[in-house]
Structures are given as structure tokens and as C-alpha cells.
N, CA and C atoms of all chains as a GROMACS GRO file, in nm:
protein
  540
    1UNK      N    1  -5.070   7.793  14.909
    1UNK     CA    2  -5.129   7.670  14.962
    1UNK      C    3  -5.023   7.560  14.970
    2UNK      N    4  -5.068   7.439  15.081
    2UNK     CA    5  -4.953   7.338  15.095
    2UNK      C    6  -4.884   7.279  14.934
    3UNK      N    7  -4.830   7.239  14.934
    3UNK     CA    8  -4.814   7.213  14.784
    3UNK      C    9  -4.842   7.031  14.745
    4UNK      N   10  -4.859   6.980  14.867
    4UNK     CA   11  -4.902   6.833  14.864
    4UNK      C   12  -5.089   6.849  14.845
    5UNK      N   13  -5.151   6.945  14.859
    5UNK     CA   14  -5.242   6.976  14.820
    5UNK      C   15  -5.340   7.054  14.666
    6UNK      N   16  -5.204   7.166  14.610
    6UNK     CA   17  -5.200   7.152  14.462
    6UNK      C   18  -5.203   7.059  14.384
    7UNK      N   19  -5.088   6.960  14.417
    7UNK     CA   20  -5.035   6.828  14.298
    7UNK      C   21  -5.125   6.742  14.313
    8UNK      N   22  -5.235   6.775  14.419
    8UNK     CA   23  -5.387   6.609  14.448
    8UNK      C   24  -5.414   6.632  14.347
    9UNK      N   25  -5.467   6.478  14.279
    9UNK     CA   26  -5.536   6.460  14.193
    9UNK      C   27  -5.707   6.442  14.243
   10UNK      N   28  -5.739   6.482  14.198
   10UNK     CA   29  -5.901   6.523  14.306
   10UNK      C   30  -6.005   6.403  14.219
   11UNK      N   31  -5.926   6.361  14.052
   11UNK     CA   32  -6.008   6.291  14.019
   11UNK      C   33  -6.015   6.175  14.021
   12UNK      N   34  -5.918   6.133  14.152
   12UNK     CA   35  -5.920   6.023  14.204
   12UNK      C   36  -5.994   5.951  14.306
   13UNK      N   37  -6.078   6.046  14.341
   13UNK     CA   38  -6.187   6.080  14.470
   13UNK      C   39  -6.264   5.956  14.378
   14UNK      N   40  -6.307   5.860  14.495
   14UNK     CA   41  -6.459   5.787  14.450
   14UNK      C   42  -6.571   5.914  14.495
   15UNK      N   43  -6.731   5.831  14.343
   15UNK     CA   44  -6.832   5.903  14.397
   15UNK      C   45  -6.861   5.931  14.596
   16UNK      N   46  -6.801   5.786  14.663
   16UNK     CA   47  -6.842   5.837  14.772
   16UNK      C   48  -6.796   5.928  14.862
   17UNK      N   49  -6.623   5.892  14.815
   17UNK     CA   50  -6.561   6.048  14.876
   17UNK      C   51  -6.606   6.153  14.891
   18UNK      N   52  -6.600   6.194  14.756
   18UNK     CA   53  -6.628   6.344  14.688
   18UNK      C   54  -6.772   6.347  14.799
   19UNK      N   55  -6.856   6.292  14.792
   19UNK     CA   56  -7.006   6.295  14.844
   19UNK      C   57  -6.913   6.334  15.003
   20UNK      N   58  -6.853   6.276  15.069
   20UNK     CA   59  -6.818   6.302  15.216
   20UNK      C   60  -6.753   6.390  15.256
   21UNK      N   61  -6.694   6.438  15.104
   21UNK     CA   62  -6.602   6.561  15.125
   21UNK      C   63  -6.702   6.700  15.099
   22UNK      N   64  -6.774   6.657  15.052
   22UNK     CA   65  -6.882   6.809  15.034
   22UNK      C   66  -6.978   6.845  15.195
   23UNK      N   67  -6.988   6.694  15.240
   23UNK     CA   68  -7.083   6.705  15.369
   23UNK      C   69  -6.969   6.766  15.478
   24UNK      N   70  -6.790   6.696  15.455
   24UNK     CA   71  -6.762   6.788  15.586
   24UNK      C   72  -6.711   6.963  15.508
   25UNK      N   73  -6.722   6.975  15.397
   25UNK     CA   74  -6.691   7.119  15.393
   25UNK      C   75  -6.810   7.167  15.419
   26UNK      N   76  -6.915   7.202  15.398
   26UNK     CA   77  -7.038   7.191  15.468
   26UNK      C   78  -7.046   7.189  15.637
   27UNK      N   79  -7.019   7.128  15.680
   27UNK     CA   80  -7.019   7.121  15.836
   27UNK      C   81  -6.927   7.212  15.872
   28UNK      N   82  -6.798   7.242  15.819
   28UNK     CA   83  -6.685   7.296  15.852
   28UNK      C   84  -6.722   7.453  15.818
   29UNK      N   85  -6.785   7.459  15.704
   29UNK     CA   86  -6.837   7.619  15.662
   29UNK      C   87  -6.937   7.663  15.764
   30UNK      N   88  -7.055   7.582  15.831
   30UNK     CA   89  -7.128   7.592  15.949
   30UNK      C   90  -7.058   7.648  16.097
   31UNK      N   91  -6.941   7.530  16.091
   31UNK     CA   92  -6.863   7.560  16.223
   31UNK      C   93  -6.770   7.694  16.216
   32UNK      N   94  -6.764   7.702  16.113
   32UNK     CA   95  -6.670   7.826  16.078
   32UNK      C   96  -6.746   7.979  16.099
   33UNK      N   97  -6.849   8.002  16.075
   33UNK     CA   98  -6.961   8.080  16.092
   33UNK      C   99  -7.023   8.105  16.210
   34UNK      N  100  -6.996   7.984  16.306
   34UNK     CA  101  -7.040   7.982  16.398
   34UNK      C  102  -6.937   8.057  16.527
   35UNK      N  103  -6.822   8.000  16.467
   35UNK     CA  104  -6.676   8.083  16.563
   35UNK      C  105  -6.700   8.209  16.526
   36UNK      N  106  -6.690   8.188  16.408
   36UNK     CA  107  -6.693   8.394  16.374
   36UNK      C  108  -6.767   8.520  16.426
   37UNK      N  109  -6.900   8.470  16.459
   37UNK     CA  110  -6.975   8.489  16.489
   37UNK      C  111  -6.933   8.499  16.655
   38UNK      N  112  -6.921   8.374  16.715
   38UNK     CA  113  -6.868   8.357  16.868
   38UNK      C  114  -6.769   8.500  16.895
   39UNK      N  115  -6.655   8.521  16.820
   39UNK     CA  116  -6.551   8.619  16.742
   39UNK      C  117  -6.568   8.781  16.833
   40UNK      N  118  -6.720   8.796  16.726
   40UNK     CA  119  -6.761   8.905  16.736
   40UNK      C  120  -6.885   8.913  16.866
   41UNK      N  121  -6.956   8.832  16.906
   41UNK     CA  122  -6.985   8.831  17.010
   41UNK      C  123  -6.903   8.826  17.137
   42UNK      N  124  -6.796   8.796  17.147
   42UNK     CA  125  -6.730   8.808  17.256
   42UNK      C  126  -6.641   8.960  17.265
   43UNK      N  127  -6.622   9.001  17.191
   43UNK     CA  128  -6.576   9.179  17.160
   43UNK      C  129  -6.666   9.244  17.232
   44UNK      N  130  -6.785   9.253  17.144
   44UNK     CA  131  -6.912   9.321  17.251
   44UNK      C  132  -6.945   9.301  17.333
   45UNK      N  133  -6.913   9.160  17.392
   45UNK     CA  134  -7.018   9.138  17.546
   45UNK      C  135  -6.895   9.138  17.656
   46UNK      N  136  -6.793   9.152  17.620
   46UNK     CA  137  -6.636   9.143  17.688
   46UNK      C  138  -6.688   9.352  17.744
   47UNK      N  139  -6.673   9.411  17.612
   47UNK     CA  140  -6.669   9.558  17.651
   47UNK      C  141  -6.796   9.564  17.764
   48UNK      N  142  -6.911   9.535  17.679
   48UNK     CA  143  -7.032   9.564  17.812
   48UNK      C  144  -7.043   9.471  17.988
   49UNK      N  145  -6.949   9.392  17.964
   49UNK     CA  146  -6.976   9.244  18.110
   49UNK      C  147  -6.815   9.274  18.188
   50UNK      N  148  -6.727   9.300  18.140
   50UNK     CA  149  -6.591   9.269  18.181
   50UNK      C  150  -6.519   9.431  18.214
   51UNK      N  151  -6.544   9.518  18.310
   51UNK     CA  152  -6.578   9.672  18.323
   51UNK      C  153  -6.465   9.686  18.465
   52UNK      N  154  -6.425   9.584  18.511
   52UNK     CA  155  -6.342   9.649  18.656
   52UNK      C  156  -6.263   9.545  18.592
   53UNK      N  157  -6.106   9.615  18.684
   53UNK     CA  158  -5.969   9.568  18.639
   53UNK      C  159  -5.986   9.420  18.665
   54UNK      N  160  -5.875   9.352  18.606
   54UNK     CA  161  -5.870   9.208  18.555
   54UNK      C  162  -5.777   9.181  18.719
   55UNK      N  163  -5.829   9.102  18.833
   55UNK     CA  164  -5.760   9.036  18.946
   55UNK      C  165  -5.708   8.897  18.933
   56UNK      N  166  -5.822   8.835  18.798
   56UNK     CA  167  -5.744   8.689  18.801
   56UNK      C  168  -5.790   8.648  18.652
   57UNK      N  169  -5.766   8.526  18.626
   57UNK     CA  170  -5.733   8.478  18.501
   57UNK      C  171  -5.928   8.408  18.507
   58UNK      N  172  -5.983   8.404  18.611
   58UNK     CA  173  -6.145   8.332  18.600
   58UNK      C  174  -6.239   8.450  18.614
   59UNK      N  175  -6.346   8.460  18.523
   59UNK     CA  176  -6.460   8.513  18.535
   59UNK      C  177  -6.558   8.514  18.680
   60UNK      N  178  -6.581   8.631  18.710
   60UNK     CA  179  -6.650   8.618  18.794
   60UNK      C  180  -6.779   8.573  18.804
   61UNK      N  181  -6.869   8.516  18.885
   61UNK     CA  182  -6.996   8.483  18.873
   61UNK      C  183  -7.080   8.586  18.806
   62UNK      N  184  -7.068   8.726  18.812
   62UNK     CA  185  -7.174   8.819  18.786
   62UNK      C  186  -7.095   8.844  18.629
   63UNK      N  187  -6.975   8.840  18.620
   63UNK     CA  188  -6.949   8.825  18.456
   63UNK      C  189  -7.008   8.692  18.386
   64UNK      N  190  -6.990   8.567  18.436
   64UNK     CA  191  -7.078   8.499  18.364
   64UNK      C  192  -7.245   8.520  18.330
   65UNK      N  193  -7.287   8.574  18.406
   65UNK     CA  194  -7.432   8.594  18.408
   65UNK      C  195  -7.446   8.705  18.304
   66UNK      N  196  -7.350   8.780  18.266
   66UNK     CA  197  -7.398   8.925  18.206
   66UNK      C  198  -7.325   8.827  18.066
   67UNK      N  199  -7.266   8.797  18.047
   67UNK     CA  200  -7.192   8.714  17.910
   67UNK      C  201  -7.355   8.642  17.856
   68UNK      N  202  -7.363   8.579  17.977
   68UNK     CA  203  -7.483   8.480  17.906
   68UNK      C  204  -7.581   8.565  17.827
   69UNK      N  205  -7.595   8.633  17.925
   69UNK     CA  206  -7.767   8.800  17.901
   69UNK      C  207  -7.716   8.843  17.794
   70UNK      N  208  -7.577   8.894  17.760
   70UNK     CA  209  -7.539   8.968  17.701
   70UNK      C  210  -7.542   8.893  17.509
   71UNK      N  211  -7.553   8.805  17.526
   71UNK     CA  212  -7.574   8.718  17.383
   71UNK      C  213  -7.700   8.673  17.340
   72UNK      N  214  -7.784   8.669  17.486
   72UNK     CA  215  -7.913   8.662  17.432
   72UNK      C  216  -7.983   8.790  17.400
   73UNK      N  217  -7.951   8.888  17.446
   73UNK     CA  218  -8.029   9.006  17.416
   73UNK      C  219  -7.974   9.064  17.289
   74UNK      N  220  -7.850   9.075  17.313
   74UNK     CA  221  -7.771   9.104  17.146
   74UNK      C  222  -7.886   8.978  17.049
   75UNK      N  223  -7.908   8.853  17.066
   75UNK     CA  224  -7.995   8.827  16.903
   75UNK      C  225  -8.137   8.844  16.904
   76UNK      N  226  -8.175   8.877  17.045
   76UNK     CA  227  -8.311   8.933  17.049
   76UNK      C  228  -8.321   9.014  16.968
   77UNK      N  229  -8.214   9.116  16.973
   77UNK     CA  230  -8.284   9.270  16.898
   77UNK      C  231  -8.193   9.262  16.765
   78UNK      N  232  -8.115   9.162  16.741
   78UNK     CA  233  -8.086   9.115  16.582
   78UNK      C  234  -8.231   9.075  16.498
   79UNK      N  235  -8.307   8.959  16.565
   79UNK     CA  236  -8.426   8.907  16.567
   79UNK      C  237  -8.586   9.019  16.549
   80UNK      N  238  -8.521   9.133  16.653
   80UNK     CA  239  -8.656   9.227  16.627
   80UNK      C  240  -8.623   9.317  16.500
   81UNK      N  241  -8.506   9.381  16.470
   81UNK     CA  242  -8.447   9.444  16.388
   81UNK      C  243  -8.510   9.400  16.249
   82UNK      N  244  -8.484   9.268  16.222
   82UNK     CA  245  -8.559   9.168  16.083
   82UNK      C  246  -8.678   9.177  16.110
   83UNK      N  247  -8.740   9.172  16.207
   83UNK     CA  248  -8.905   9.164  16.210
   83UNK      C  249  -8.951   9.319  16.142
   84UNK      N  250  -8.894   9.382  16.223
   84UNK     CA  251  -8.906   9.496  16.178
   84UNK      C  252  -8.900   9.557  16.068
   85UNK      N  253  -8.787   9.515  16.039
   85UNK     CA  254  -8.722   9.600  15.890
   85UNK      C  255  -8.863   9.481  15.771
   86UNK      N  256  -8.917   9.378  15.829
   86UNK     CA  257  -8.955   9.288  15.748
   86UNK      C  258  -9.114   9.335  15.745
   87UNK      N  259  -9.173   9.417  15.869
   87UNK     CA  260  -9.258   9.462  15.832
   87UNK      C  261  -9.278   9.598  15.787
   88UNK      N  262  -9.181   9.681  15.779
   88UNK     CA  263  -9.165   9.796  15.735
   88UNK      C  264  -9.148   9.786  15.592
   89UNK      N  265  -9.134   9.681  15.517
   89UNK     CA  266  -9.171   9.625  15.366
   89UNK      C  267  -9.268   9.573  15.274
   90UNK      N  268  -9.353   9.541  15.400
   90UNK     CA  269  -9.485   9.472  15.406
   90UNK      C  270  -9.593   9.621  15.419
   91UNK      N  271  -9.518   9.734  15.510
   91UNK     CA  272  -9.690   9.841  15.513
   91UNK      C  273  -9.656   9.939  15.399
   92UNK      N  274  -5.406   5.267  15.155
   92UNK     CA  275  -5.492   5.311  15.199
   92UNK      C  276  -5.577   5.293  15.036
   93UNK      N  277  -5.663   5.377  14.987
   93UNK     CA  278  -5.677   5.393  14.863
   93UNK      C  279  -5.644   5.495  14.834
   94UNK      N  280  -5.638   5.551  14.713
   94UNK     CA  281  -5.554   5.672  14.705
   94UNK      C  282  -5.657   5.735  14.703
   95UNK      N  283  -5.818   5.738  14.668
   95UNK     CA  284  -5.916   5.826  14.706
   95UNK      C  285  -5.883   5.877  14.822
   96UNK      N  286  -5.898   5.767  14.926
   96UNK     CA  287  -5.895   5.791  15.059
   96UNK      C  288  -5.782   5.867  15.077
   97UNK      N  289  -5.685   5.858  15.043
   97UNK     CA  290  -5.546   5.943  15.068
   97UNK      C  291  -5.571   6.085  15.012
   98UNK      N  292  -5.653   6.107  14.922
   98UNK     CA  293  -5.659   6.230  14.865
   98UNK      C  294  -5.779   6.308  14.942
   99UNK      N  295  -5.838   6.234  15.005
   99UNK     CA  296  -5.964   6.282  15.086
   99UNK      C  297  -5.893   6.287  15.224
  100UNK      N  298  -5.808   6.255  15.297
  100UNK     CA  299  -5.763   6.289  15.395
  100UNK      C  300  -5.686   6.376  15.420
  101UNK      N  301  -5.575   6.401  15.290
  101UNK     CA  302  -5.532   6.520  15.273
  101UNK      C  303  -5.608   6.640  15.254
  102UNK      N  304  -5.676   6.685  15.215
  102UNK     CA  305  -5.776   6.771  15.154
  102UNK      C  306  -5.860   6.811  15.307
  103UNK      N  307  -5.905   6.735  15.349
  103UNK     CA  308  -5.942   6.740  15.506
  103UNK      C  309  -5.905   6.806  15.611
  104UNK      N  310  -5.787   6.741  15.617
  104UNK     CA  311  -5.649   6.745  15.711
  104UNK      C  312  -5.572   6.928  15.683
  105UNK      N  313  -5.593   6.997  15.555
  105UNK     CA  314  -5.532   7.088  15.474
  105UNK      C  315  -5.638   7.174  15.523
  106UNK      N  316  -5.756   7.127  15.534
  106UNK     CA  317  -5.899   7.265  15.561
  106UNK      C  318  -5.949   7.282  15.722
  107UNK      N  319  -5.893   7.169  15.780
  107UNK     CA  320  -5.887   7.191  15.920
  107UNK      C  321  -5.765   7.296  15.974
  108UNK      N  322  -5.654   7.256  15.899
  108UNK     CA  323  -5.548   7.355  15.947
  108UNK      C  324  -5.552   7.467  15.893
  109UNK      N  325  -5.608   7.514  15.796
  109UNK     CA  326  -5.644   7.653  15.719
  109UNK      C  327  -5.761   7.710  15.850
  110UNK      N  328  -5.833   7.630  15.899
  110UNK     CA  329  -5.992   7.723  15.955
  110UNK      C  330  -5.941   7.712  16.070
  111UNK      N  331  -5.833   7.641  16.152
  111UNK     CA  332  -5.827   7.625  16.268
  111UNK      C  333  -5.715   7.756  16.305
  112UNK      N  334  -5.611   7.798  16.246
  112UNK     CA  335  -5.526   7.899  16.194
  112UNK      C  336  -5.597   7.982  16.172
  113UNK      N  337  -5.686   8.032  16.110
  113UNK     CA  338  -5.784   8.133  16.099
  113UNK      C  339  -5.841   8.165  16.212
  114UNK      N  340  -5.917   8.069  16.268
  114UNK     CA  341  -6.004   8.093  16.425
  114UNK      C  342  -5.901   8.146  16.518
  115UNK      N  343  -5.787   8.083  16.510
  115UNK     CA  344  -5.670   8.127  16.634
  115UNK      C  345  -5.632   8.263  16.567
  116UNK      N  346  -5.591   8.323  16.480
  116UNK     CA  347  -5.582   8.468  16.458
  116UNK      C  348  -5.682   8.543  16.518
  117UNK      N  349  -5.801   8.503  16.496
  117UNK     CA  350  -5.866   8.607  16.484
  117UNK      C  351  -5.919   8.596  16.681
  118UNK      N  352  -5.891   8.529  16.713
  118UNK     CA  353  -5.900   8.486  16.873
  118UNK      C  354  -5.836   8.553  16.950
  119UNK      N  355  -5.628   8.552  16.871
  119UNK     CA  356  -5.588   8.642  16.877
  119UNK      C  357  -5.600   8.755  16.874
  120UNK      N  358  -5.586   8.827  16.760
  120UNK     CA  359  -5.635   8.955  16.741
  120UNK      C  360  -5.723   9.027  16.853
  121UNK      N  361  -5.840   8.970  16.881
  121UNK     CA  362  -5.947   9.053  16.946
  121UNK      C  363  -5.906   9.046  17.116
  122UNK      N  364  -5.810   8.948  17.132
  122UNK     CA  365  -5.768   8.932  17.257
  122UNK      C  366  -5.684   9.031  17.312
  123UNK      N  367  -5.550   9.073  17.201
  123UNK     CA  368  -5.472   9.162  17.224
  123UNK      C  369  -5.504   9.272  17.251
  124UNK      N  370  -5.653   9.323  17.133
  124UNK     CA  371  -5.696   9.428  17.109
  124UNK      C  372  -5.786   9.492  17.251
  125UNK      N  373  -5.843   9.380  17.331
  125UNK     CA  374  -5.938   9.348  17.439
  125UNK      C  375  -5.827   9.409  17.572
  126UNK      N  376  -5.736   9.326  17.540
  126UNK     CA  377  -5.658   9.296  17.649
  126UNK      C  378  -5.543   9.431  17.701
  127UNK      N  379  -5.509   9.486  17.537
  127UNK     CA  380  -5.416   9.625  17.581
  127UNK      C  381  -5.490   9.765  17.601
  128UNK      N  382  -5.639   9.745  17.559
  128UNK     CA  383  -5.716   9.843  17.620
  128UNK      C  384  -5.721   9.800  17.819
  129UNK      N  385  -5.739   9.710  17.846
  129UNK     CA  386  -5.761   9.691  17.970
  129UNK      C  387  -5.654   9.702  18.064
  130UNK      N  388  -5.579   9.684  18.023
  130UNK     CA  389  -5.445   9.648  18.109
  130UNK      C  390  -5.307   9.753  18.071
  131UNK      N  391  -5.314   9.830  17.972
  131UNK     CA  392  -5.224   9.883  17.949
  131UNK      C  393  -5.322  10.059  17.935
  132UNK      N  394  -5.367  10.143  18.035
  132UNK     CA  395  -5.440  10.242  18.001
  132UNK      C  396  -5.324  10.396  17.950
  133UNK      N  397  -5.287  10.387  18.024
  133UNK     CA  398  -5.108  10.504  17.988
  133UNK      C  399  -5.024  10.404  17.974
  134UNK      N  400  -4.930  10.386  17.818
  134UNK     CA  401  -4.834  10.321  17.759
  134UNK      C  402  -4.695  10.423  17.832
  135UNK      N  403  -4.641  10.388  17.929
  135UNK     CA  404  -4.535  10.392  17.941
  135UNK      C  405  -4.446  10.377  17.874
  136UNK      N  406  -4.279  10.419  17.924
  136UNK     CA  407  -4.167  10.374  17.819
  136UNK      C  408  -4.165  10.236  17.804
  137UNK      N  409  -4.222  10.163  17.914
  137UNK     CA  410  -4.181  10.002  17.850
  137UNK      C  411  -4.268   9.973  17.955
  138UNK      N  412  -4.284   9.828  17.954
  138UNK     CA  413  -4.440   9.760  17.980
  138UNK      C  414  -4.385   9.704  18.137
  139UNK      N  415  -4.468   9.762  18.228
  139UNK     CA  416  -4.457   9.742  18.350
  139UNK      C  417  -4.451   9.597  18.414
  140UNK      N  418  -4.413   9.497  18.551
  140UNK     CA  419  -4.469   9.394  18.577
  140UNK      C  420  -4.584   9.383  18.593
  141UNK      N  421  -4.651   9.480  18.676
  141UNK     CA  422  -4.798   9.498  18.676
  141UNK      C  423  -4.857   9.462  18.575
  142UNK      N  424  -4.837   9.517  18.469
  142UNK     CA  425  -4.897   9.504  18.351
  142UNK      C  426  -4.885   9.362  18.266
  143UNK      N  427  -4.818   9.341  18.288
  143UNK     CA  428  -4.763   9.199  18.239
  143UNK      C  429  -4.784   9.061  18.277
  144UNK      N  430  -4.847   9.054  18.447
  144UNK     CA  431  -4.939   9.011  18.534
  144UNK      C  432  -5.094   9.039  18.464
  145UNK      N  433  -5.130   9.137  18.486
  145UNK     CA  434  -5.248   9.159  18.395
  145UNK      C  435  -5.251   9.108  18.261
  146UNK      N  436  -5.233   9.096  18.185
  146UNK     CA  437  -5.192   9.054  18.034
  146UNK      C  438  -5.205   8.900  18.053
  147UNK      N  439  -5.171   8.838  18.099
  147UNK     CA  440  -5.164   8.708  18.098
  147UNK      C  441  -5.276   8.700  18.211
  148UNK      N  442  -5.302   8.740  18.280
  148UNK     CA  443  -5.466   8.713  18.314
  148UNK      C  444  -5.574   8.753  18.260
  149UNK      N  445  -5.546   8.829  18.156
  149UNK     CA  446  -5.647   8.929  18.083
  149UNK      C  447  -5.681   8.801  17.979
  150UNK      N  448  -5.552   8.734  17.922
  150UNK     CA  449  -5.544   8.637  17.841
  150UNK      C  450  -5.638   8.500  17.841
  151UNK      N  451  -5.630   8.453  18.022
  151UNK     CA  452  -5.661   8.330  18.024
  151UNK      C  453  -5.828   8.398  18.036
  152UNK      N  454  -5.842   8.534  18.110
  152UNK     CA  455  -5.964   8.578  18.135
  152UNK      C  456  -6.097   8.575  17.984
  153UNK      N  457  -6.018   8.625  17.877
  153UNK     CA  458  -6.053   8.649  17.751
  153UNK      C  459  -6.091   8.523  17.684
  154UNK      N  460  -5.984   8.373  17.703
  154UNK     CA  461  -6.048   8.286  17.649
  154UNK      C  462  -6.165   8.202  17.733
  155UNK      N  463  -6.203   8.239  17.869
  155UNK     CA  464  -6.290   8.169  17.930
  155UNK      C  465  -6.372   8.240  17.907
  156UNK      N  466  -6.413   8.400  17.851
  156UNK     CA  467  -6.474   8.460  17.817
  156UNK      C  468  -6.560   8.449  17.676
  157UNK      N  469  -6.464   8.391  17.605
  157UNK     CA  470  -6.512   8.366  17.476
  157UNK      C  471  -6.600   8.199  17.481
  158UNK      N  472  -6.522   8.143  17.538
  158UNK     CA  473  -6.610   7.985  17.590
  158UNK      C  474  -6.786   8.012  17.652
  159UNK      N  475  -6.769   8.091  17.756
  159UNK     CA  476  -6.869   8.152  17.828
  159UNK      C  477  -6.935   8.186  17.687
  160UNK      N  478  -6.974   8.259  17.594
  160UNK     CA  479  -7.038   8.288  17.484
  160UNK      C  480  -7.061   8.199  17.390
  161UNK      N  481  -6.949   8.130  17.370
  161UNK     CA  482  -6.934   8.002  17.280
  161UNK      C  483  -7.097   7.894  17.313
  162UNK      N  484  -7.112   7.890  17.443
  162UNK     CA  485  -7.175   7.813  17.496
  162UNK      C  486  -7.361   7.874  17.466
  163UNK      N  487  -7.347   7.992  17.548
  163UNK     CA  488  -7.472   8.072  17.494
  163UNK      C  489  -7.523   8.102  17.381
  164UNK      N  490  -7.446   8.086  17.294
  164UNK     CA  491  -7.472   8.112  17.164
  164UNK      C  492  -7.535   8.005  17.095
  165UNK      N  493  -7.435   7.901  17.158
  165UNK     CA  494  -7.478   7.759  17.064
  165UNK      C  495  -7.609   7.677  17.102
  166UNK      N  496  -7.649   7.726  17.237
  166UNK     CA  497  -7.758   7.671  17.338
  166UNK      C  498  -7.878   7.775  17.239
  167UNK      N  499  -7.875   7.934  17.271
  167UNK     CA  500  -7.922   7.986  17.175
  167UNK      C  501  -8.008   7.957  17.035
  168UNK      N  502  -7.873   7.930  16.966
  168UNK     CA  503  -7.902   7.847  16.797
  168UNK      C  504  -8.005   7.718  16.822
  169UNK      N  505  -7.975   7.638  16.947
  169UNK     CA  506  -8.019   7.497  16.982
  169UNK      C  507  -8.227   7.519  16.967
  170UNK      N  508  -8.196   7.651  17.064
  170UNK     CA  509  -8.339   7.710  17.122
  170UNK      C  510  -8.435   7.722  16.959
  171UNK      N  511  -8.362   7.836  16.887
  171UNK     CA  512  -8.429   7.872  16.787
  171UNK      C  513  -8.457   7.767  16.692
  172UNK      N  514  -8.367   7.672  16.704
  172UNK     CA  515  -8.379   7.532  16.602
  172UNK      C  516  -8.511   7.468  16.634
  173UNK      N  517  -8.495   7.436  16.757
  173UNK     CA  518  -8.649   7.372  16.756
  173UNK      C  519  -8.766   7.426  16.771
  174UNK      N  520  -8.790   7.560  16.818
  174UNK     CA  521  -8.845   7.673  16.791
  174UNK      C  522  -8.894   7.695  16.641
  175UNK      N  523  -8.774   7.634  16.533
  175UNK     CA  524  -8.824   7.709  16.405
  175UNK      C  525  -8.862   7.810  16.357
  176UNK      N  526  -8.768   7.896  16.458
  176UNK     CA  527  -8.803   8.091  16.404
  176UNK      C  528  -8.719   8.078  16.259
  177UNK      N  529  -8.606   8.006  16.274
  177UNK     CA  530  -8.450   8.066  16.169
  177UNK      C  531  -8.592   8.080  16.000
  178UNK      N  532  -8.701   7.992  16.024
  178UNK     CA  533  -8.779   8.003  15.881
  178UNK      C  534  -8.865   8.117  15.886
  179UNK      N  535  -8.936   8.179  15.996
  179UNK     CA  536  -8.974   8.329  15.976
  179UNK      C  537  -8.948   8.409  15.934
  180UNK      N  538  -8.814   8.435  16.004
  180UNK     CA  539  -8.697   8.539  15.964
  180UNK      C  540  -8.664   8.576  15.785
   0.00000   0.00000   0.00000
């Protein structure tokens, strides 16, 4: 780690710091989850949407459309998967 | 400044460049990985112009690709938020 970041004295933080520093690690752990996620959705919907050789550096119209589909249906059946598995606990 | 404040900006400033370094690896990574399946199918003795043309369009292709999702995803999350499924689940 940086080493100007070891030698902080952290107990120099006012109560309100510390309070602002928990809300953006918090936001930052959200946003972070959220790329990751982006990460691995774009692996899968790249293999299933992006299928004929690469002519230019822009997406084509019918690749955008299958990118879009392709993320909503991937959490649809994330979404049915839990329903499922959630009532298969329940009978 | 105060030195709170100095110690809270550092600390900040230190976890943005840790997650932002992280996101770009791994952006990386899946790009290369994306990109030398597509563009490189028989590895020759050494990497063609063709190929190298491709690669760098595969590149800019991959991050408008990931934006394109970036977007759906987050519109997505937006949907289910006010929806209030994420509490069913």
C-alpha cells in the first residue's frame, strides 16, 4: 500500500469525517459491484451479440439491440432461478 | 486544510486509485481475452497487419460494448428499484 497512507493517523478524523468516509466507502463498494458485475456481463453478451468479424471500432445497430436483450434476459432468468430455487424450499 | 480533512482526502484519493486500477485490469483482461479469440483465430509466426487493424478495433469495439451494458444494466437496477422486487428475492 501507498505508504503516505500507512503513516495516516486515522485518529485524527473528526466524528464527521469518519461518518463521510464510511458513506463514500459504501457508495464506492456499491459502484464497485456494480462494474464487476458490468465485467462479467459484457463477456457473455459480447460472445452471444458480437458473432461476425470486427469491420470497425462502433457497434452495430443490431449489436446494440442484442447487448441491451442480452442483459435483460440474462437477470430475468437470474431472477426466475431464485424464485425457483426459493420455492423449491418452500414445497 | 485540517488535518482531518487531509487525512480524509488522502484515504479517498488512495481507494479511488486502488478500485479504479482494479476496474481497468479487469476491463483489460476480458478485452484481450475477447479480442484474441476474435481477431487472432490461427496464431501465426507473428501477428499479421490485418490482425492488428482488428485488435484495435476489436478494442475500441469492446469498450463501447461494455458501455452499451453498463447502461442496461444500470437502467435495469433503476427498473427493479422502484419495482421493489430486490425485497422478494
Amino acid at each position: 500500500m501507498d505508504p503516505s497512507v500507512s503513516n495516516l493517523d486515522l485518529e485524527q478524523l473528526s466524528d464527521k469525517d469518519k461518518a463521510e468516509l464510511r458513506q463514500f466507502v459504501s457508495n464506492e463498494n456499491q459502484r464497485t459491484r456494480v462494474r464487476e458485475q458490468t465485467h462479467v456481463l459484457t463477456d457473455i453478451c459480447w460472445k452471444k451479440c458480437v458473432t461476425s468479424s470486427v469491420k470497425n471500432g462502433a457497434l452495430e445497430k443490431g449489436e446494440q439491440t442484442c447487448l441491451a436483450n442480452c442483459v435483460d434476459r440474462f437477470l430475468d432468468v437470474n431472477f426466475m432461478t431464485l424464485k425457483h430455487l426459493g420455492s423449491m424450499r418452500q414445497g | 486544510m485540517s488535518s482531518s480533512e487531509s487525512v480524509k482526502q488522502t484515504v479517498i484519493k488512495q481507494i479511488l486509485l486502488e478500485s479504479n486500477t482494479a476496474n481497468a485490469r479487469q476491463l483489460i483482461e476480458k478485452m484481450n481475452e475477447n479480442c484474441f479469440e476474435k481477431c487472432v483465430p490461427k496464431p501465426g509466426a507473428s501477428i499479421s497487419s490485418s490482425e492488428q487493424t482488428c485488435i484495435a478495433q476489436c478494442t475500441d469495439k469492446y469498450m463501447a460494448a461494455w458501455n452499451q451494458v453498463h447502461q442496461a444494466y444500470m437502467a435495469r437496477i433503476r427498473q427493479e428499484v422502484s419495482n421493489n422486487s430486490f425485497s422478494t428475492v
